[in-house]
TINULO-750177 format. One line per 2 residues: number of its first residue (from 1); for each residue x, z, y of N, C-alpha, C. Coordinates in nm, 3 decimals, always signed. Each point is the difference from the previous one (the first is absolute). Layout:
! residues N
NUM> X:Z:Y:X:Z:Y:X:Z:Y; ...
//
This chain:
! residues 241
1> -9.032:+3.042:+7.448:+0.050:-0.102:-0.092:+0.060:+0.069:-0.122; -0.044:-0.065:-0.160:+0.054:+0.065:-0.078:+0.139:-0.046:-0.058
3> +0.061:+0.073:-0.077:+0.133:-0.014:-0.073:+0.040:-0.154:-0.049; -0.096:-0.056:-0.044:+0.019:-0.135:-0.053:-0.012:-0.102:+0.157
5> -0.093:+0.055:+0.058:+0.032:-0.091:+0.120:+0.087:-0.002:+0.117; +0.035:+0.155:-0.002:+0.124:+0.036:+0.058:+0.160:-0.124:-0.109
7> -0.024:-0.008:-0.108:+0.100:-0.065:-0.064:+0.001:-0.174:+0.011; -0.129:+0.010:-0.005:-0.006:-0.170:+0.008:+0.001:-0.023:+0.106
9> -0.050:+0.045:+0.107:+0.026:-0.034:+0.142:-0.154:-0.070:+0.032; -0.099:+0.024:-0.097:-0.116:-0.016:+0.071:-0.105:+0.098:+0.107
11> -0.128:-0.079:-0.007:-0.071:+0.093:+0.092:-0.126:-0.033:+0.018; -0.122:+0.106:+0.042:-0.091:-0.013:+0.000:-0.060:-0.127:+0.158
13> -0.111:-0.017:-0.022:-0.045:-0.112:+0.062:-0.076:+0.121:+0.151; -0.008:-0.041:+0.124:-0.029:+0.115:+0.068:-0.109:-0.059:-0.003
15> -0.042:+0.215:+0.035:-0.235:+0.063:-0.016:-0.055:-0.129:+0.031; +0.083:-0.064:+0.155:-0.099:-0.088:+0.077:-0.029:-0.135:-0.133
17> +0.121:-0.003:-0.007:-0.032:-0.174:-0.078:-0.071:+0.018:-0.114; -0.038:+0.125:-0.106:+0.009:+0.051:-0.082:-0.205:-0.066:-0.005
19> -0.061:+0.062:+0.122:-0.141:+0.022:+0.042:-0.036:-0.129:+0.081; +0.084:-0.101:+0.032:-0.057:-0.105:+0.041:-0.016:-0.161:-0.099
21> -0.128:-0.037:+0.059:-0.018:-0.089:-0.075:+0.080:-0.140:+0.002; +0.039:+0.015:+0.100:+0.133:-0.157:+0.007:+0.108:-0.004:-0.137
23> +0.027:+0.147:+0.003:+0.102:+0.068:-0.112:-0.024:-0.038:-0.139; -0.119:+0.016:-0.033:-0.071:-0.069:-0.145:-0.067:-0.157:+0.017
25> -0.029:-0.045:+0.101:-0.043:-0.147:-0.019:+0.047:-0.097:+0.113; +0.097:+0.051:+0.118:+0.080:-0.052:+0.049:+0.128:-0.077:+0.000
27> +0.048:-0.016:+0.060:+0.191:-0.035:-0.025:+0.059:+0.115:-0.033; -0.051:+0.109:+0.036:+0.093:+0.169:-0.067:+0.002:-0.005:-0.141
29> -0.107:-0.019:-0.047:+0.021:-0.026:-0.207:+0.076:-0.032:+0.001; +0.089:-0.107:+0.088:+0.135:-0.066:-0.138:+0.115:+0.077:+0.069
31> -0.001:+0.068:+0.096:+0.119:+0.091:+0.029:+0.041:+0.106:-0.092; +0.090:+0.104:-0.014:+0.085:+0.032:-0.078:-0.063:+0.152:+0.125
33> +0.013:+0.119:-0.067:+0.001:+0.101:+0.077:+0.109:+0.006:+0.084; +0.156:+0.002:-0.031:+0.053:+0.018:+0.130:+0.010:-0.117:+0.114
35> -0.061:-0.146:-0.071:-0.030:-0.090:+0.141:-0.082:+0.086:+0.033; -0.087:+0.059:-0.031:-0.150:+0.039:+0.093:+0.049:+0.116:+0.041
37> +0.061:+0.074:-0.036:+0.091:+0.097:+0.067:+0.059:-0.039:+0.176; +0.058:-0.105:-0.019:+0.126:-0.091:+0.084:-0.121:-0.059:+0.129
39> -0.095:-0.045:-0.070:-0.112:-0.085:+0.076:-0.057:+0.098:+0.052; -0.051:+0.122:-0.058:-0.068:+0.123:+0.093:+0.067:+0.043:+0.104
41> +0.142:-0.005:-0.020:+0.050:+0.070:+0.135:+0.001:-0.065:+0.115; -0.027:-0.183:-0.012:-0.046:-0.042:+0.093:-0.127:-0.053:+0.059
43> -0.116:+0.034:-0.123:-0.120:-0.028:+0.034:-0.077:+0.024:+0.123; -0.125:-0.021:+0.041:-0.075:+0.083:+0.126:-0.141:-0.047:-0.065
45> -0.062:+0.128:+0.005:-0.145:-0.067:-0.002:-0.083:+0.044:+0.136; -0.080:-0.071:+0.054:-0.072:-0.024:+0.115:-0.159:-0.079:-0.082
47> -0.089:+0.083:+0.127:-0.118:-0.087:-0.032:-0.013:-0.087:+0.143; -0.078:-0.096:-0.026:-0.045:-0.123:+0.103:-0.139:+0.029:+0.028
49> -0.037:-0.037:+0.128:-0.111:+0.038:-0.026:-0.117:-0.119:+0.049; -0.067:-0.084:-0.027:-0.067:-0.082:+0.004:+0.034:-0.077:+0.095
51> +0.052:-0.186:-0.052:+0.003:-0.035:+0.218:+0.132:+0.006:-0.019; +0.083:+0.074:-0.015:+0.169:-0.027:+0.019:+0.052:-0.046:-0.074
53> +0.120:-0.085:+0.063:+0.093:-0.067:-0.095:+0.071:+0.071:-0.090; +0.055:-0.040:-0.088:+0.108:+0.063:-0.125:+0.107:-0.085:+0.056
55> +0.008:-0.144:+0.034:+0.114:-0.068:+0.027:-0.090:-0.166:+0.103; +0.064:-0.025:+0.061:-0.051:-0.132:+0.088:+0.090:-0.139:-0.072
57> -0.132:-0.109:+0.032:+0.071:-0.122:-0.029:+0.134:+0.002:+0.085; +0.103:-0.058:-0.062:+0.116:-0.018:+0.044:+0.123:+0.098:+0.011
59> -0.036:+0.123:-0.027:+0.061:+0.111:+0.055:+0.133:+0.058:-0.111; +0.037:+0.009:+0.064:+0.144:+0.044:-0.078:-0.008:+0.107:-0.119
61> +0.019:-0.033:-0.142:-0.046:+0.062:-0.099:+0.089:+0.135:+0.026; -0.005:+0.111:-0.015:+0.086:+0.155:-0.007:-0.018:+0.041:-0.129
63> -0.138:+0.005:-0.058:-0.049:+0.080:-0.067:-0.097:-0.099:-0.151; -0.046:+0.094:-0.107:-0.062:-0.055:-0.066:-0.074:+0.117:-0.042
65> -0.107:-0.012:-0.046:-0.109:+0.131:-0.056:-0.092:-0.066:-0.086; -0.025:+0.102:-0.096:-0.098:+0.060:-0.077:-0.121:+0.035:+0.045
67> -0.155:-0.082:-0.009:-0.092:+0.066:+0.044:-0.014:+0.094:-0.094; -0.036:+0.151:+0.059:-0.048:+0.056:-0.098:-0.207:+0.056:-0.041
69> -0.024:-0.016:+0.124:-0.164:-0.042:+0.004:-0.029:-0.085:+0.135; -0.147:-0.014:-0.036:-0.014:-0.115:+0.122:+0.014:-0.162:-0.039
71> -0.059:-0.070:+0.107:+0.027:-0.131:-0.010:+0.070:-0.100:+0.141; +0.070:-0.073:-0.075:+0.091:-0.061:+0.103:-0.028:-0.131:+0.066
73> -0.024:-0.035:+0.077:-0.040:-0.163:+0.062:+0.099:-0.061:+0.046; +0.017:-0.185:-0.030:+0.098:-0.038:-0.002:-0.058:-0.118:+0.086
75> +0.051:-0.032:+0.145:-0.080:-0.119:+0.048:+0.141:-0.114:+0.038; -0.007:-0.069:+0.060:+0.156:-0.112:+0.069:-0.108:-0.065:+0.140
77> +0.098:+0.022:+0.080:-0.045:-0.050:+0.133:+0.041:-0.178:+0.045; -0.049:-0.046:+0.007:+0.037:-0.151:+0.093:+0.039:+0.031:+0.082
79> +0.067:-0.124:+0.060:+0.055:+0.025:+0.148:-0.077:-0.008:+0.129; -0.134:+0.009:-0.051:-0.062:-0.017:+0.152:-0.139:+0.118:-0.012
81> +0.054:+0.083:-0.072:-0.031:+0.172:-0.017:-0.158:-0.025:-0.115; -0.043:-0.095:-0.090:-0.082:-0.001:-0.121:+0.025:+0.034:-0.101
83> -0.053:+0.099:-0.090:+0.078:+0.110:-0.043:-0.101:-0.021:-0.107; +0.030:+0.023:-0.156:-0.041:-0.057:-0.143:+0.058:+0.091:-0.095
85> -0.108:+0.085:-0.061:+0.060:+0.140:-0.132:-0.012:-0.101:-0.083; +0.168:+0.046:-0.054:-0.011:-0.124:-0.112:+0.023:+0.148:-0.148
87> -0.037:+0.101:+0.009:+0.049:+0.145:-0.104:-0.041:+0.069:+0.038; -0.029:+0.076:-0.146:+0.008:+0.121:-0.021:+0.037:+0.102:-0.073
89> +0.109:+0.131:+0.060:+0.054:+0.010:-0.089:-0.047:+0.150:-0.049; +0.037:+0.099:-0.124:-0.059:+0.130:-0.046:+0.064:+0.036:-0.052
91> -0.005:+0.151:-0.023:+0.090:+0.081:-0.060:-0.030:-0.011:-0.129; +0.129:+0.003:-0.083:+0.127:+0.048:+0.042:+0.101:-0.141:+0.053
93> -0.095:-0.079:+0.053:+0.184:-0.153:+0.059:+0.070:+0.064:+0.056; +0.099:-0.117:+0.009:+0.101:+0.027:+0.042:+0.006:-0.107:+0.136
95> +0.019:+0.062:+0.102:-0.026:-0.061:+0.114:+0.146:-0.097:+0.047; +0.036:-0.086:-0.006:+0.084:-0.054:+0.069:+0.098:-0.085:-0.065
97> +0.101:-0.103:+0.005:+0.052:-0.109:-0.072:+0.145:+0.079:-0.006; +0.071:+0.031:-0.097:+0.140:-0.005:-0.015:+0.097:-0.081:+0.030
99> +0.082:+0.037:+0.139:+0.100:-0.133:+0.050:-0.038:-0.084:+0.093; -0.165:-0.003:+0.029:-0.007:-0.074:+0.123:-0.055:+0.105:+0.102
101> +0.112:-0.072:+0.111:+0.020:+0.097:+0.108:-0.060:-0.013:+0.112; -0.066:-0.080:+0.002:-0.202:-0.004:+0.077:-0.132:-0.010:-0.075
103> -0.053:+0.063:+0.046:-0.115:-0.011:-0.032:-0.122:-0.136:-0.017; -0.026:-0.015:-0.046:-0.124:-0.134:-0.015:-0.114:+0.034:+0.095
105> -0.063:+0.107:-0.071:-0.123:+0.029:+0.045:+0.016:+0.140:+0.067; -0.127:-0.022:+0.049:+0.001:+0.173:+0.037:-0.096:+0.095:-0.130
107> +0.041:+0.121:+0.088:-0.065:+0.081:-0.142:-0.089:+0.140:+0.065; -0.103:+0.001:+0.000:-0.084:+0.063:+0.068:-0.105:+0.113:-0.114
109> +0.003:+0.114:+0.047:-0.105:+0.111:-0.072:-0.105:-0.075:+0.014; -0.110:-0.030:-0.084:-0.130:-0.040:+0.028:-0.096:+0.123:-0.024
111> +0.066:+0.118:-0.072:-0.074:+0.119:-0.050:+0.108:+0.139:+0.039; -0.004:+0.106:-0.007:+0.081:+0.100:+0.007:+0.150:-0.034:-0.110
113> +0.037:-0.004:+0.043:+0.157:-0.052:-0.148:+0.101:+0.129:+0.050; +0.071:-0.021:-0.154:+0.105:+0.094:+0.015:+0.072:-0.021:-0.076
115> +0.163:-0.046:+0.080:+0.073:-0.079:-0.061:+0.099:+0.083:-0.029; +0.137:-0.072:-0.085:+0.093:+0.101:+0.003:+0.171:-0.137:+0.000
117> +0.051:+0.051:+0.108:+0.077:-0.105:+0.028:+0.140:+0.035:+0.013; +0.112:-0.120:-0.064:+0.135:-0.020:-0.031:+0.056:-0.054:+0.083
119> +0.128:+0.057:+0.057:+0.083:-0.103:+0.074:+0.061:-0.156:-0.101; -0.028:-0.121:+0.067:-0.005:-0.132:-0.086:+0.168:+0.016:-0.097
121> +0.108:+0.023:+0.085:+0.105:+0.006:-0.084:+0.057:+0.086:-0.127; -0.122:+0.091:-0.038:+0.017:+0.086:-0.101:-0.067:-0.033:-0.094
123> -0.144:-0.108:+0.062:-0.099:-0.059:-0.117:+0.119:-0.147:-0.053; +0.023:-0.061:+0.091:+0.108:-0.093:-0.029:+0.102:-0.007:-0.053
125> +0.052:+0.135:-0.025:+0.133:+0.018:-0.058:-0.092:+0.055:-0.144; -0.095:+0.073:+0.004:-0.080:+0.054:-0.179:+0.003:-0.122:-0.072
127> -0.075:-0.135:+0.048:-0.040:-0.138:-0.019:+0.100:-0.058:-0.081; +0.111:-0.001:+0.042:+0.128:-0.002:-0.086:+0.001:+0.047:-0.103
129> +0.008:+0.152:+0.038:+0.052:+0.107:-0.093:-0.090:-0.018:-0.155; -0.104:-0.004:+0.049:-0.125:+0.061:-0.075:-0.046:-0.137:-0.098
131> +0.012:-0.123:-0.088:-0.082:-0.085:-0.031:-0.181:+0.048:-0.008; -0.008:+0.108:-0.087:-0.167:+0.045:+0.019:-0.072:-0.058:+0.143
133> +0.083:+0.094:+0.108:-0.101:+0.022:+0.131:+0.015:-0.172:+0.016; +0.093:-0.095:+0.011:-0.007:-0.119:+0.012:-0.083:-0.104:-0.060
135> -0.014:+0.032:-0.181:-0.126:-0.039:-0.010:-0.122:+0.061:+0.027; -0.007:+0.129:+0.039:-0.145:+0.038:+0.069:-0.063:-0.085:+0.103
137> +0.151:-0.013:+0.101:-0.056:-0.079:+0.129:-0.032:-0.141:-0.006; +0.110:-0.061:-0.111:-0.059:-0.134:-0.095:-0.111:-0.014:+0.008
139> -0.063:+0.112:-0.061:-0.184:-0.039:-0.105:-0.074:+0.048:+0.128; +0.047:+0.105:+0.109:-0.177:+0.032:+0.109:+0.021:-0.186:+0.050
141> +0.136:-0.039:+0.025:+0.003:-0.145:+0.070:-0.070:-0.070:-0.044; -0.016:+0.010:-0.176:-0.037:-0.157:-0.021:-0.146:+0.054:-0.056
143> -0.065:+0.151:+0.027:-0.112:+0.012:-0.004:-0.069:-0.047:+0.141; +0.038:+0.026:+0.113:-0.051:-0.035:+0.160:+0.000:-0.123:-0.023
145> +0.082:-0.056:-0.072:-0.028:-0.200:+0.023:-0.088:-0.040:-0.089; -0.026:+0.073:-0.120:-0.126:-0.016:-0.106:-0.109:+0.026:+0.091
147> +0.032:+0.109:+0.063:-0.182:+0.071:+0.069:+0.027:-0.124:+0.143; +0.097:-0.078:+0.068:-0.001:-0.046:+0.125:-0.060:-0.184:-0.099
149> +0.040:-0.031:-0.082:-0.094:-0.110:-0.088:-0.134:+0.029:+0.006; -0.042:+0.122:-0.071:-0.137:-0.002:-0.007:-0.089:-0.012:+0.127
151> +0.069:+0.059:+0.093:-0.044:+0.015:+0.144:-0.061:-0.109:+0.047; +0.111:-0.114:-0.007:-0.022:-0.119:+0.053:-0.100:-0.062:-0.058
153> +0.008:+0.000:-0.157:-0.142:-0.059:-0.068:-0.127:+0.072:+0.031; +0.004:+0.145:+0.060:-0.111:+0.077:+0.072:-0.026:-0.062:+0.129
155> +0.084:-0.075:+0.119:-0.001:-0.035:+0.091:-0.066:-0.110:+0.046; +0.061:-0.125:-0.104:-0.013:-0.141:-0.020:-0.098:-0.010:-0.108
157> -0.102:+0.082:-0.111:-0.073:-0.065:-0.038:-0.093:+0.076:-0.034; -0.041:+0.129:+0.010:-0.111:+0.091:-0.044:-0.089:+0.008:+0.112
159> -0.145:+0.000:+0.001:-0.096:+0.026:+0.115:-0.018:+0.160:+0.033; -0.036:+0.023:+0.119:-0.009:+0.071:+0.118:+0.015:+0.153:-0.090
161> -0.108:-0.043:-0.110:-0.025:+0.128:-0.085:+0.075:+0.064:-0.100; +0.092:-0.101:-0.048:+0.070:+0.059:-0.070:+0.142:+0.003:+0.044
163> +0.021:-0.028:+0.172:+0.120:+0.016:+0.041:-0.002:+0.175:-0.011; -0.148:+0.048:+0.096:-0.018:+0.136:+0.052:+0.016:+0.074:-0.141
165> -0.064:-0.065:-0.158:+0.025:+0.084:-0.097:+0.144:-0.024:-0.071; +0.029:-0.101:+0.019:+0.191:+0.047:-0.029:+0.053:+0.104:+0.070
167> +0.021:-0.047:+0.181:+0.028:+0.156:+0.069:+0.016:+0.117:-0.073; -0.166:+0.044:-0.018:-0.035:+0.136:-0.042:+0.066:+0.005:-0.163
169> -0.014:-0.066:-0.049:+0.073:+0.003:-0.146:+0.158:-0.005:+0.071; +0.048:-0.069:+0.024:+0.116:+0.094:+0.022:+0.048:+0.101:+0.053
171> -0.074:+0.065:+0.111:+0.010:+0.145:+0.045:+0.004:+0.107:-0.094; -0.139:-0.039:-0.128:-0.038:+0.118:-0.038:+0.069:-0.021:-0.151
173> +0.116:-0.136:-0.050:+0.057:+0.008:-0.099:+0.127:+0.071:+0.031; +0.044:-0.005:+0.121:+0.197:+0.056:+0.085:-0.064:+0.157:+0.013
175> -0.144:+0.017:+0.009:+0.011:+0.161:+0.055:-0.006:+0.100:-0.112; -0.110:-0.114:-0.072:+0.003:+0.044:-0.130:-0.032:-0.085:-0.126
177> +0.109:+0.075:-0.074:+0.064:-0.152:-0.112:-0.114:+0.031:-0.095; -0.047:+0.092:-0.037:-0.121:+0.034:-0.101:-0.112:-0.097:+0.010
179> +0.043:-0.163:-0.034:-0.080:-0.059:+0.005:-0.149:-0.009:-0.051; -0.008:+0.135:-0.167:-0.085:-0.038:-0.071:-0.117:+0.072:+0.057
181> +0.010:+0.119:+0.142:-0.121:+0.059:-0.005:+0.001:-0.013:+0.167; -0.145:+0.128:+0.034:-0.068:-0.017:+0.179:+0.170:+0.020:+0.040
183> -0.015:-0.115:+0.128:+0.086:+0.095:+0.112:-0.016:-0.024:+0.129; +0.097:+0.103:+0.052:-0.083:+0.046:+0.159:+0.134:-0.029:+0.100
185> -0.016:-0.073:+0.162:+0.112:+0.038:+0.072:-0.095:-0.037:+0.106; +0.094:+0.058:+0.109:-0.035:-0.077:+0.174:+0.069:-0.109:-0.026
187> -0.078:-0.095:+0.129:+0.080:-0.128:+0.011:+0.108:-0.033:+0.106; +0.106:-0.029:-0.076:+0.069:+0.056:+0.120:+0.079:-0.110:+0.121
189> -0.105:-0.057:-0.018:-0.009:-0.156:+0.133:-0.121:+0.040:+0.088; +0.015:-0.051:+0.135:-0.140:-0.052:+0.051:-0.067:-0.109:-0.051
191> -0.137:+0.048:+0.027:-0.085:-0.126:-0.043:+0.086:-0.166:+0.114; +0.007:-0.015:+0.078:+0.106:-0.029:+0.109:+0.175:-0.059:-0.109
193> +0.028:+0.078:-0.041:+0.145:-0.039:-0.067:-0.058:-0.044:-0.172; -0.104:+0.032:-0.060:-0.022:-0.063:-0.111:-0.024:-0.155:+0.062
195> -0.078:+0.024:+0.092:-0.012:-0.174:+0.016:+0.106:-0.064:-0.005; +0.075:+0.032:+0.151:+0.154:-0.048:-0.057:+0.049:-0.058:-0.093
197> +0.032:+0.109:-0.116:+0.027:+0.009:-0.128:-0.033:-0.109:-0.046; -0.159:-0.015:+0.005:-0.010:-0.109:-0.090:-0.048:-0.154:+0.055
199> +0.034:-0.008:+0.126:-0.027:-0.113:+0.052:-0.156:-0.030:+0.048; -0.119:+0.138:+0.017:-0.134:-0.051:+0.065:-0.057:+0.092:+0.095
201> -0.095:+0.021:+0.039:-0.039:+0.020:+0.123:-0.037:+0.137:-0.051; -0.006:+0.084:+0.099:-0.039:+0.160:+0.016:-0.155:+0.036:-0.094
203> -0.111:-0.074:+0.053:-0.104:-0.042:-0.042:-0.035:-0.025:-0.139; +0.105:-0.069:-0.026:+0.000:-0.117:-0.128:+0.039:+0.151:-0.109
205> +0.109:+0.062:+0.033:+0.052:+0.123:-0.088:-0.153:+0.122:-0.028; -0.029:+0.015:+0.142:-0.086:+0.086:-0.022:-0.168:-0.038:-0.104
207> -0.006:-0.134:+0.026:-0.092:-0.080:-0.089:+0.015:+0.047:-0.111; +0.115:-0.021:-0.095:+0.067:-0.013:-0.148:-0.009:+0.114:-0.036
209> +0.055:+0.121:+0.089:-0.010:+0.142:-0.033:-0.138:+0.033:-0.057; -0.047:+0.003:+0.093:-0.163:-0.024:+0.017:-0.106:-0.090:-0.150
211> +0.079:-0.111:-0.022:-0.068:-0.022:-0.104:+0.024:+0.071:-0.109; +0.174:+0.027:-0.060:+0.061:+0.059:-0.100:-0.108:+0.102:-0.017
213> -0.018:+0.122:+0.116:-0.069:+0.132:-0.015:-0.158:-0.059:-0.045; -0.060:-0.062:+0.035:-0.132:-0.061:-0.062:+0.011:-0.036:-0.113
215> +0.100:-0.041:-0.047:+0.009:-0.052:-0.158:+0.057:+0.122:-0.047; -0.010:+0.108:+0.031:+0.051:+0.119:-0.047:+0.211:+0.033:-0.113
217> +0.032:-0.127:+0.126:+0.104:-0.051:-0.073:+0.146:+0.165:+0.036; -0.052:+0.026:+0.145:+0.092:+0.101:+0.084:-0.142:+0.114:+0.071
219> +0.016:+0.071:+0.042:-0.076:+0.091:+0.096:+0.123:+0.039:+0.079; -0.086:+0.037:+0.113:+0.040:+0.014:+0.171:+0.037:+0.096:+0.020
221> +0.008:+0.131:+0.076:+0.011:+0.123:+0.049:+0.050:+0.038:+0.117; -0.087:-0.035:+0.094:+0.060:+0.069:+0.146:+0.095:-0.144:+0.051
223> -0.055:-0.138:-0.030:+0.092:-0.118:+0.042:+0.118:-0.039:-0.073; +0.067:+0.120:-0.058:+0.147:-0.010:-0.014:+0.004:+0.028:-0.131
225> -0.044:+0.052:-0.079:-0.012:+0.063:-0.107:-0.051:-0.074:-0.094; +0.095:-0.033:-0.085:-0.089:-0.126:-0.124:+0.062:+0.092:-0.171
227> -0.124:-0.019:-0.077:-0.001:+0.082:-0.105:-0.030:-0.130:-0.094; +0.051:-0.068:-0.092:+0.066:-0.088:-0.071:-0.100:+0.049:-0.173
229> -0.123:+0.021:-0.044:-0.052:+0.002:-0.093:+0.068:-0.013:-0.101; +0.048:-0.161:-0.036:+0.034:-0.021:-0.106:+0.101:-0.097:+0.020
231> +0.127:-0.016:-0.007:+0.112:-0.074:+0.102:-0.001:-0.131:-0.076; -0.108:-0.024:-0.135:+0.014:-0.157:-0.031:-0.121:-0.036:+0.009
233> -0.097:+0.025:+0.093:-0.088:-0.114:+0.089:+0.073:-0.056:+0.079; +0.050:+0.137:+0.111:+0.121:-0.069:+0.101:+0.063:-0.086:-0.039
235> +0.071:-0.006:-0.126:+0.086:-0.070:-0.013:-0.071:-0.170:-0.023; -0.105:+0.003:-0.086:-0.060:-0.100:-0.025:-0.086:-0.098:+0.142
237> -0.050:+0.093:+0.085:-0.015:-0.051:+0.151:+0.107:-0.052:+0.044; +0.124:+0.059:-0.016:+0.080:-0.076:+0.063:+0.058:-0.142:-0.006
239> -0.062:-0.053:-0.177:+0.061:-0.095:-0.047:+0.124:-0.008:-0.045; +0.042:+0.166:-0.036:+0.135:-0.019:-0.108:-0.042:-0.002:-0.159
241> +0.162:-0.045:-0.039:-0.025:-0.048:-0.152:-0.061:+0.140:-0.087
//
């Protein structure tokens, strides 16, 4: 630390937060280096690994995290064990509600993830501290209820084909925002949980896939592997504005 920061009483932001991407397009942007200082000493990062929970419906909140890669699945159970992904979430979110002290949903790896997670009373006490990080968590909120609107108008009124090409348009806009050119990801649902997703039959998904790649809208690779040409056919299959 140099002379001036030895005087002012500041400080550098630590290596870790310095090299992660939560840090520049996460809730860490609006922190202050010595919050992220304060927050590192209690951070943990852990990876998940496909299949396991991050947190269960109902379960007593401890913690809150940062995905930092990977994708997150968000389903809510009925009471007579019928179970409905109503999300999805990507790095860099921010995983979890400030102040409420159960959980809604559960929160499940659908892909390799690797999170990086806060004890809740230190994110709760920043929330205060901090107006920035408060409106950060403001705007991902009232972006999930913009993207949980569109959903529903994906749900309740688009056909079979352009449910499966919304899906994929949103996978491959959260993985990668470079809307204007090719892009490439795994998918990181079962053919099985896209249905889900979007309310039709196993069959019915694999149909749509199937046509998209004939209309040379997506190509395939090994089942899982979809390579995205030009991301505004997709988009136009899907029936967005």
């Amino acid at each position: 630390m140099d002379a001036h920061k030895k005087h002012t009483g500041e400080c550098e932001a630590p290596a870790v937060c310095k090299a992660c991407e939560a840090r520049h397009g996460g809730i860490c942007a609006t922190l202050s280096s010595s919050q992220l200082v304060e927050l590192n000493k209690h951070s943990t990062r852990r990876k998940v690994d496909p299949g396991n929970e991050v947190i269960g419906q109902g379960e007593r909140v401890g913690s809150y995290s940062n995905i930092l890669n990977g994708v997150v699945k968000l389903s809510k159970m009925m009471a007579d064990g019928r179970q409905q992904i109503v999300g999805l979430q990507f790095a860099p979110d921010f995983l979890g509600r400030p102040f409420y002290s159960e959980s809604s949903v559960t929160a499940e790896a659908a892909t390799e993830t690797e999170i990086c997670s806060f004890p809740r009373p230190i994110i709760d006490r920043m929330v205060g501290e901090a107006p920035d990080l408060e409106r950060k968590l403001h705007s991902q909120s009232l972006k999930e209820l913009d993207e949980a609107r569109d959903w529903m108008l994906t749900l309740g009124r688009k056909t079979a084909q352009e449910k499966v090409a919304s899906f994929l348009y949103l996978i491959a806009t959260h993985i990668d925002p470079d809307k204007g050119s090719s892009t490439t990801f795994d998918l990181p649902l079962s053919r099985a949980d896209i249905a889900d997703f979007l309310g039709l039959t196993i069959e019915t998904v694999s149909r749509q896939m199937t046509k998209l790649r004939k209309e040379n809208i997506i190509v395939i690779e090994n089942n899982r592997h979809v390579i995205v040409p030009d991301p505004r056919r997709l988009r136009y299959a899907a029936g967005n504005d």
